[in-house]
C-alpha positions as CSV (number, residue, x, y, z in Angstrom):
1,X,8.5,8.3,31.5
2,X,4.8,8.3,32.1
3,X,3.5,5.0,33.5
4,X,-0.2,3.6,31.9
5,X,-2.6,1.2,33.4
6,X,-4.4,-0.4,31.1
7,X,-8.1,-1.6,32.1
8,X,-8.3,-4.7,29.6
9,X,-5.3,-6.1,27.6
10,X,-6.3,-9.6,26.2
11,X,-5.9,-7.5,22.7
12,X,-2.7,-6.4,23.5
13,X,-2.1,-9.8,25.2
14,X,-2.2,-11.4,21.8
15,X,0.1,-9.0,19.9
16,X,-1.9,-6.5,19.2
17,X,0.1,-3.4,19.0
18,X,-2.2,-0.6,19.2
19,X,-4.3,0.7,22.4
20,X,-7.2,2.5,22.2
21,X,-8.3,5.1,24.8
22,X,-11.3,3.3,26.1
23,X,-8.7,0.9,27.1
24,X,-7.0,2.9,30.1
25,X,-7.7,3.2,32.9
26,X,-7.3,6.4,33.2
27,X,-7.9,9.4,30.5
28,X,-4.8,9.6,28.4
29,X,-5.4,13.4,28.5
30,X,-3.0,14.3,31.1
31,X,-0.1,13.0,29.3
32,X,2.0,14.9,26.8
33,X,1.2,14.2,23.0
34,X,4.2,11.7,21.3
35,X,6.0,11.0,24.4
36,X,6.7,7.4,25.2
37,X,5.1,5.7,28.0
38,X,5.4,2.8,30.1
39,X,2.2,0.3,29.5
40,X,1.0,-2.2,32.6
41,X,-2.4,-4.4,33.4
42,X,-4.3,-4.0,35.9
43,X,-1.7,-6.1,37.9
44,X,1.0,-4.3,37.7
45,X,2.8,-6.2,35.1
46,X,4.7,-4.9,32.4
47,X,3.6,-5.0,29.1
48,X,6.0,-2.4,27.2
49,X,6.9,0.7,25.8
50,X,5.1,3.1,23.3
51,X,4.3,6.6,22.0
52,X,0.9,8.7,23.9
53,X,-1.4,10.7,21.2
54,X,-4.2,11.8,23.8
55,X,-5.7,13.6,21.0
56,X,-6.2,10.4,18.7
57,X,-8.7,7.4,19.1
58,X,-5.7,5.0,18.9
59,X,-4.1,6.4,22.2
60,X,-0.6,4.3,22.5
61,X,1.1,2.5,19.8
62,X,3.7,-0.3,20.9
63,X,7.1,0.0,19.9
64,X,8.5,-2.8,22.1
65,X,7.4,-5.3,24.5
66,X,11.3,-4.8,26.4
67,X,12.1,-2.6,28.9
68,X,14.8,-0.8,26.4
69,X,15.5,2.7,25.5
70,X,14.1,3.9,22.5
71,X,17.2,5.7,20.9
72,X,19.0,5.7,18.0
73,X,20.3,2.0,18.6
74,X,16.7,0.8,18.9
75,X,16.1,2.0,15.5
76,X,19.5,0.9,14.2
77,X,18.9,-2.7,15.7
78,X,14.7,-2.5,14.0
79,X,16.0,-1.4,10.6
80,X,18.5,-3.7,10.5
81,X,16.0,-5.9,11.2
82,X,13.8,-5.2,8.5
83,X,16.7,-4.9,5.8
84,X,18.0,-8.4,6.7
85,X,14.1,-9.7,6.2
86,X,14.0,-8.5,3.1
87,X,17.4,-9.6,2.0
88,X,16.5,-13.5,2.9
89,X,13.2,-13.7,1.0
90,X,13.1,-11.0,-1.7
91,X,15.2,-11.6,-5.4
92,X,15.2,-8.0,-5.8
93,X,17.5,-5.1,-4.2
94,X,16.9,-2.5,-6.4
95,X,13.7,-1.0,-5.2
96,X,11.7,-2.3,-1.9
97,X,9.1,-1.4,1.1
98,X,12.1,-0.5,3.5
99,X,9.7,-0.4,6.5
100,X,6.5,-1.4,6.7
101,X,5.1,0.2,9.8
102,X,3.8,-2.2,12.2
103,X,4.3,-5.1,10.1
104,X,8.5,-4.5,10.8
105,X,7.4,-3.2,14.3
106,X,7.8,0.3,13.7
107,X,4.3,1.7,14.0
108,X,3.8,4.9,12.3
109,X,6.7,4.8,9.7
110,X,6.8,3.8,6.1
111,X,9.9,4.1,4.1
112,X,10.8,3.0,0.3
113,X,13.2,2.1,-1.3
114,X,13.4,3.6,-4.6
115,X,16.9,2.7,-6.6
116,X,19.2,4.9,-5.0
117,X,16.6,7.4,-3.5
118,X,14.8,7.1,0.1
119,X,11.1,8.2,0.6
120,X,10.5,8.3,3.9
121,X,6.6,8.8,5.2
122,X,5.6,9.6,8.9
123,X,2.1,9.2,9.5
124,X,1.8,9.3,13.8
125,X,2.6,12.7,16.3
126,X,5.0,9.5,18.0
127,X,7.5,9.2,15.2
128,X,7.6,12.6,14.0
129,X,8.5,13.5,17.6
130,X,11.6,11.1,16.6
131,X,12.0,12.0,13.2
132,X,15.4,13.6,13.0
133,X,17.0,10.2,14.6
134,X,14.9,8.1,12.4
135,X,16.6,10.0,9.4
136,X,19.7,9.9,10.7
137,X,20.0,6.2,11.1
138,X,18.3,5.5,7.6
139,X,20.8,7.5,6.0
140,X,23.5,6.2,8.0
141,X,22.7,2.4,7.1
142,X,21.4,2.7,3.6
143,X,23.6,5.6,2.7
144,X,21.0,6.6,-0.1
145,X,22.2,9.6,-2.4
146,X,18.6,11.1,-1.9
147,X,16.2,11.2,0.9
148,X,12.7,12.8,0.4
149,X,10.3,13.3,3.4
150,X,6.4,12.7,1.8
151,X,4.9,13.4,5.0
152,X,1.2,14.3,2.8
153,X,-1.1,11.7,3.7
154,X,-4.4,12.5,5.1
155,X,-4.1,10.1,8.2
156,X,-1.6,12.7,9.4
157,X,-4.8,15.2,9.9
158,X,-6.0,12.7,12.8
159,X,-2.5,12.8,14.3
160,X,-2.8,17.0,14.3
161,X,-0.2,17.1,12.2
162,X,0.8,19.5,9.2
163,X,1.2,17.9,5.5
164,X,4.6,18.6,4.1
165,X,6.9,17.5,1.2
166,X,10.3,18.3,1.2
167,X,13.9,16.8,-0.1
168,X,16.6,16.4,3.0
169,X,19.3,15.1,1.1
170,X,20.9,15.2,-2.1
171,X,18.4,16.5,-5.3
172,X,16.0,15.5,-7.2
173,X,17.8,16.2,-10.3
174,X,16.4,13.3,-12.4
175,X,13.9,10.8,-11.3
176,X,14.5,7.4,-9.7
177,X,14.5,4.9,-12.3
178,X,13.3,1.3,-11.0
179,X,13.5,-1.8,-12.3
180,X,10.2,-4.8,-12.3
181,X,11.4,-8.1,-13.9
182,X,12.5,-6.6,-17.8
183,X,10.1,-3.2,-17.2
184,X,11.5,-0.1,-16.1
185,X,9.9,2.7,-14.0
186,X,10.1,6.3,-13.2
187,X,9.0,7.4,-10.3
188,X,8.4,10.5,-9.3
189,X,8.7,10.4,-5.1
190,X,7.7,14.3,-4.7
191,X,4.5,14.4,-6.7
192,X,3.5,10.3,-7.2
193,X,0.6,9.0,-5.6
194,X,1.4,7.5,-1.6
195,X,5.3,7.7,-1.7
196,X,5.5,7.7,-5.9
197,X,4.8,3.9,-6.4
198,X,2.7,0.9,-5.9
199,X,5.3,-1.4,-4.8
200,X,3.0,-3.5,-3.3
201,X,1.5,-5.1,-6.5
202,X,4.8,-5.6,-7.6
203,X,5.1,-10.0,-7.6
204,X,1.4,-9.5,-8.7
205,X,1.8,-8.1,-12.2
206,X,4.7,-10.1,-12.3
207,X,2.8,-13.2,-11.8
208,X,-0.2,-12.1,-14.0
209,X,2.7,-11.9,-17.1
210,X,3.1,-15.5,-16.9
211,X,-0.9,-15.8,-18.2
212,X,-1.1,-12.7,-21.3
213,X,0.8,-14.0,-24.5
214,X,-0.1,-11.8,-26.8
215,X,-3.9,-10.4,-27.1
216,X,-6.3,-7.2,-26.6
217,X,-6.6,-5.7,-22.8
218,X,-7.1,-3.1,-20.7
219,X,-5.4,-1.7,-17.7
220,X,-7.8,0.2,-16.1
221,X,-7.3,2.9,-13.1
222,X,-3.5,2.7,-14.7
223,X,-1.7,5.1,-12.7
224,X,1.8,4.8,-13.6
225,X,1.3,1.8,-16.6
226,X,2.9,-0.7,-14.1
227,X,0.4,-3.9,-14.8
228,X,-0.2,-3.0,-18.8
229,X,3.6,-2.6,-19.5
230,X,4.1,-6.0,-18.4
231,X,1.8,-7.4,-20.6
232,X,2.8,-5.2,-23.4
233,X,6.2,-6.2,-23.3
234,X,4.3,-9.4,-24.0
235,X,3.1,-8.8,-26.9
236,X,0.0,-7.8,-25.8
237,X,-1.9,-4.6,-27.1
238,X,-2.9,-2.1,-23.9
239,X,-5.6,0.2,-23.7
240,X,-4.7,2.4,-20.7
241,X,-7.3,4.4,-19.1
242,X,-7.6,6.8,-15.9
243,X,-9.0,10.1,-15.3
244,X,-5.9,11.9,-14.1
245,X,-4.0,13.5,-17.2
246,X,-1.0,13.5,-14.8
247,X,-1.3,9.6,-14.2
248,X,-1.7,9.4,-18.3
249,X,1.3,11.4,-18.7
250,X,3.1,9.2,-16.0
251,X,2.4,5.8,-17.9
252,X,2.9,7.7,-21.5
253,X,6.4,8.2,-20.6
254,X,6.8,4.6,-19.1
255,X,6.0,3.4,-22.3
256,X,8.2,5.8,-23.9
257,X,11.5,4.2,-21.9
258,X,10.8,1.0,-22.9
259,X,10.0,1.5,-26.3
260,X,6.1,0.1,-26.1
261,X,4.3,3.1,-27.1
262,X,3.2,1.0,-30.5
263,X,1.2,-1.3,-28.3
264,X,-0.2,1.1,-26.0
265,X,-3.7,3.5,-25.9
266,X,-4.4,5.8,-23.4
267,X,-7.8,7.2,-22.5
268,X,-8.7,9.7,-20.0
269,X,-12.0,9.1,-18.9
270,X,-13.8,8.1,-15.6
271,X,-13.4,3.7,-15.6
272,X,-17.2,3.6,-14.7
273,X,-18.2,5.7,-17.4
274,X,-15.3,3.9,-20.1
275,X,-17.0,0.5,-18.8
276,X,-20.7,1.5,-19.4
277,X,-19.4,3.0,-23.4
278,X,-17.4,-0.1,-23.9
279,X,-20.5,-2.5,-23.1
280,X,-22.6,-0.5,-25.2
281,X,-20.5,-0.9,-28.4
282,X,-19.7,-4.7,-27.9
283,X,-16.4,-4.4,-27.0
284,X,-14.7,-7.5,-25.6
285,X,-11.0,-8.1,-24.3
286,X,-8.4,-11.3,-23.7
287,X,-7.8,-9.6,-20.1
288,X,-8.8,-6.5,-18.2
289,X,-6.4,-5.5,-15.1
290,X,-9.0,-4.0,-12.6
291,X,-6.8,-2.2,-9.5
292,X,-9.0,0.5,-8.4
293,X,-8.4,3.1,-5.7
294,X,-9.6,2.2,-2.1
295,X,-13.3,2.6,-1.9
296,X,-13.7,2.2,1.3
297,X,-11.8,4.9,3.7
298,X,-13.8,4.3,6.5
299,X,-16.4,1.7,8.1
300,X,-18.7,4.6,8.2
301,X,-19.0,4.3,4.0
302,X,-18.3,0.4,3.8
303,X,-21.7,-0.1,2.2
304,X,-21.7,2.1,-0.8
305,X,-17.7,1.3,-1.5
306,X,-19.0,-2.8,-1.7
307,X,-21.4,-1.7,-3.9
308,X,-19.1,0.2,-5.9
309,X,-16.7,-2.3,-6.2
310,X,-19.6,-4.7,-6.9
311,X,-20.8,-2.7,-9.9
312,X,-17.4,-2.2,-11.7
313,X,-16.0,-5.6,-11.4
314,X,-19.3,-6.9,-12.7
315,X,-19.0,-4.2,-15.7
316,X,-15.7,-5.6,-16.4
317,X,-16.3,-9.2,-16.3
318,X,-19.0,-8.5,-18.8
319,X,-15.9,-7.3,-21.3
320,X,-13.9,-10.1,-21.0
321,X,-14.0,-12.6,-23.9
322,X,-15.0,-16.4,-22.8
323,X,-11.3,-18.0,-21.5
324,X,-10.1,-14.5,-20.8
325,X,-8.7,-13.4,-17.6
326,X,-9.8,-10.5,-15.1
327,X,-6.9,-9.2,-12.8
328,X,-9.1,-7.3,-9.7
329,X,-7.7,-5.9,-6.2
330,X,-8.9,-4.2,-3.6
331,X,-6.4,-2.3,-1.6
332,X,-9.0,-1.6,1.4
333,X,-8.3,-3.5,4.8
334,X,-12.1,-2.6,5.9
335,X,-12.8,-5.4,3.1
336,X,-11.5,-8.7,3.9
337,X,-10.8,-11.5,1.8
338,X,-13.9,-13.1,2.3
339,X,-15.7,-10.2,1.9
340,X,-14.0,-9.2,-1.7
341,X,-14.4,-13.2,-2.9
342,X,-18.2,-13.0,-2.1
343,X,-17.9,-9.3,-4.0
344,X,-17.0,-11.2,-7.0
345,X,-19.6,-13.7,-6.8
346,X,-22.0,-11.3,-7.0
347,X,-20.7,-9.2,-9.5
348,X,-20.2,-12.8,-11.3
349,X,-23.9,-13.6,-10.9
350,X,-24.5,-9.8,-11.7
351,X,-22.5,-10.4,-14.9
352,X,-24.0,-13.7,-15.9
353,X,-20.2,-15.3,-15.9
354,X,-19.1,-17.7,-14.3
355,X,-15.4,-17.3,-13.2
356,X,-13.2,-19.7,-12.1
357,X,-10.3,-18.5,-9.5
358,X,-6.9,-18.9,-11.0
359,X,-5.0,-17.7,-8.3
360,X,-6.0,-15.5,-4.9
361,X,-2.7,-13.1,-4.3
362,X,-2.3,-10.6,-1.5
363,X,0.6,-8.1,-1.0
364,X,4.3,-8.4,-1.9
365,X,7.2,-10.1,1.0
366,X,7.9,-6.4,1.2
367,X,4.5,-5.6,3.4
368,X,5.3,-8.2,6.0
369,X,1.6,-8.9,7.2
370,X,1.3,-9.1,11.4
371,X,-1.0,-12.1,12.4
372,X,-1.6,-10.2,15.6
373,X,-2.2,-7.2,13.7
374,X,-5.0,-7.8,10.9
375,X,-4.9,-4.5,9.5
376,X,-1.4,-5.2,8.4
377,X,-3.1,-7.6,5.4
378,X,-5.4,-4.9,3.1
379,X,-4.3,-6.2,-0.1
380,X,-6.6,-8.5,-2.3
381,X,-5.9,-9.6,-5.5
382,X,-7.6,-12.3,-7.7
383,X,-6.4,-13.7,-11.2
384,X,-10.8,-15.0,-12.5
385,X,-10.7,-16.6,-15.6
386,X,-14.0,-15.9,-17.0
């Protein structure tokens, strides 16, 4: 194993688990992309073990801070880990973040839960040097009847990496139906957006049903229906708009399972463009779920995505009857929570409203956040009632 000297470590000191390549001593060029290496100061001192991508700005990820072997027994030992996590504080077992990269100390690897199907998402050269074992010992403790590989995202590029979908075990003969307190969900892990589903809302929309009894709303940038069938099977009457016909055709049939179709609208059309028509005729709702995709993918276009996510929320606030409630998230980690509460001031002031904060919310017990790790928290959600 290759040994690293690192030049500065108060970062890594604290818990960080990432090293960037400015940070060695040394270039990381000479060693061979995804192996693991042995990390030490500038004294000599151990620090621990990770995987090498000379080829990516975030040279060394951290899989331990032990000198132990990274085999299968070190990912039986971390995944068991993780399971028993989310045993002790989540009520549900039927569909679940499974790992949650380096918020369960596993940097690099995501893996859902999705009834009795597995999808399993690499994202670093590190892991997918590991893969194979990493597949093995999933389907060895969860014993899953189906295990999809949704190795597609774009961060993958960065890793020089090739995007690929594929099934390893069992088949997709029907789709993974989940449940989300009395709502049920299909989920298509092959074709869905990230790996099918947006677990990661989950308590939110829950939480948001305790507030809509009945009334007029709109979930906007819908996806799948998952916020708007909660409130339907409220009693509540949906509009559900979003310019992917696929996403449409996803929530259609979610309505169609649970027999809400009668309450529920959908519109494809671009939200800013639904917003400006809606203002224009008068329009107002009792609640408008706002969960847009992430502006911001980069600090390089921070400035326009704030001002993006200024405009809309200010659009929709300007819809919502007086007493009514505005559900809005950001799923971006460049914008912190300070950040996204002073975007809703503005948009507020924007707006002429004048919101009060019923709740602040972040991401569900299944995306265990890192304090030594800040980019582990990128979820924002905020309950205004206008």
């Amino acid at each position: 194993m290759y040994k690293v000297i690192l030049r500065r470590t108060s970062r890594i000191d604290a818990g960080h688990l990432w090293i960037f390549s400015n940070e060695l001593a040394e270039s990381p060029k000479k060693f061979e992309a995804g192996s693991l290496v042995e990390v030490y100061d500038n004294k000599n001192r151990f620090i621990g073990i990770g995987y090498v991508n000379p080829n990516s700005l975030i040279a060394i990820r951290i899989l331990t801070r032990g000198k132990e072997t990274i085999n299968a027994d070190f990912f039986r030992k971390r995944i068991s880990g993780a399971l028993n996590y989310r045993k002790r504080f989540l009520t549900s077992n039927n569909s679940y973040r499974v790992i949650y990269s380096e918020g369960d100390f596993l940097p690099g690897l995501i893996v859902d839960k999705y009834a009795d199907c597995l999808v399993i998402q690499i994202l670093t050269l590190g892991m997918e040097m590991m893969k194979d074992m990493i597949v093995s010992v999933l389907d060895e403790i969860i014993k899953p009847s189906v295990i999809v590989l949704r190795n597609d995202s774009q961060s993958r590029n960065l890793e020089g990496l090739p995007l690929e979908k594929a099934v390893v075990k069992g088949a997709l003969g029907s789709l993974p139906l989940i449940q989300e307190g009395e709502i049920s969900i299909e989920v298509d892990p092959m074709t869905g957006q990230k790996t099918g589903f947006f677990l990661d809302q989950r308590a939110n929309r829950l939480a948001l049903a305790k507030y809509i009894d009945g009334g007029k709303g709109l979930d906007l940038f819908c996806y799948s229906g998952a916020w708007g069938l909660q409130l339907a099977k409220n009693g509540a009457v949906v509009r559900f708009v979003d310019d992917s016909k696929t996403a449409l055709s996803t929530a259609q049939r979610n309505a169609r399972i649970n027999n809400l179709e009668e309450r529920c609208e959908f519109v494809k059309d671009d939200v800013f463009n639904f917003l400006k028509k809606e203002a224009e005729s008068g329009a107002l709702y009792d609640f408008i779920v706002l969960d847009p995709p992430a502006f911001v993918k980069s600090r390089a276009k921070i400035k326009e995505a704030l001002r993006a996510y200024r405009e809309i929320n200010a659009m929709a606030m300007r819809l919502v009857k007086n007493g009514g409630i505005l559900a809005t998230s950001s799923c971006s980690y460049h914008v912190e929570k300070t950040v996204f509460l002073d975007i809703l001031h503005s948009a507020a002031r924007d707006a002429g409203r004048s919101p009060r904060l019923l709740e602040y919310r972040s991401q569900g017990l299944d995306h265990p956040i890192l304090l030594s790790v800040s980019e582990t928290e990128y979820l924002k959600c905020a309950f205004l009632v206008l």
